[in-house]
C-alpha positions, 0 to 999 in steps of 0.5 A: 743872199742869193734865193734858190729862185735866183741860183736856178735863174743864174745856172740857167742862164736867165729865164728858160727858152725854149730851145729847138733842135729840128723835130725836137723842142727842150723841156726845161725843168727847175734843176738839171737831171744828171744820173750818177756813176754805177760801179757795180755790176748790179742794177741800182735800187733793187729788182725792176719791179720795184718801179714798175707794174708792168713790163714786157717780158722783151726787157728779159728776151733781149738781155736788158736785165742781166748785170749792167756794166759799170756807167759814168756820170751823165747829164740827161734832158727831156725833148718833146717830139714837135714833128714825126721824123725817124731817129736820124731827123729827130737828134740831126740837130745834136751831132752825136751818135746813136751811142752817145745819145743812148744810156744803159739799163741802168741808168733807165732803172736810177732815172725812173726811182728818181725822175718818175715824177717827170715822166708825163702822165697822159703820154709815153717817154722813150729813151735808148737803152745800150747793151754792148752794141745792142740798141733798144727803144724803152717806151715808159708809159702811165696806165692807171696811175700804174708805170709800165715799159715795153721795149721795142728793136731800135731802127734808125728809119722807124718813125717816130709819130709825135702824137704817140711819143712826146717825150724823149729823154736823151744824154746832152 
């Protein structure tokens, strides 16, 4: 009989590496992250603030909270920015393009009900959010044992500084 131990280490592979991909290091968690298919055109779990305490009202300006369209089944990990770089050196190492590597609001609003735990307490995680072909930068923040985003434009030559954003989480 198999120990959940054992299935994790025989799913993985064996012990985690540690994975680099350029500016970006894997971080490895016990289970994959995958967000379920959305059929309705309703973002899951109730309204937003419902996960958050604060949110900056750009989440609004820019659309990110009208009804979202239906998703398919992705699978997400977590990436510790090691060395600031804009986006297109951060995931060079990936192949994919900025639309494969954003996800919509709501799968933001399913992986916050369910993956907040994750999210580091003492620095940001940002993730690409995707409206049609509108891109934007979602930055989830703890503030006070409080969760908190702000959403920014997106542009491939901002700089991503490490100090300031650790984390990325990004559809694999």
């Amino acid at each position: 009989m198999k120990t959940i131990a054992a299935v994790v280490r025989v799913k993985v592979g064996g012990i985690p590496k540690i994975k680099r991909y350029g500016y970006l290091e894997h971080v490895p968690f016990d289970r994959e992250v995958i967000l379920d298919p959305i059929n309705s055109r309703i973002i899951p779990g109730g309204t937003r603030e419902d996960f958050f305490y604060c949110i900056n009202t750009d989440f609004k300006n820019y659309g990110f909270d009208a009804n979202s369209f239906s998703t398919k089944k992705i699978k997400v990990a977590f990436f510790k920015i090691i060395k600031q770089g804009n986006f297109n050196q951060l995931v060079k190492g990936f192949g994919k393009d900025i639309d494969s590597l954003s996800i919509t609001p709501s799968h933001l609003m399913q992986f916050v009900r369910e993956q907040s735990d994750k999210l580091q307490l003492d620095h940001s995680t940002s993730v690409i959010l995707k409206r049609g072909k509108d891109y934007r930068v979602a930055r989830l923040f703890w503030h006070k044992k409080k969760l908190h985003m702000n959403i920014r434009s997106f542009s491939p030559g901002y700089l991503w500084r490490s100090k300031f954003n650790p984390q990325i989480v990004l559809p694999v």
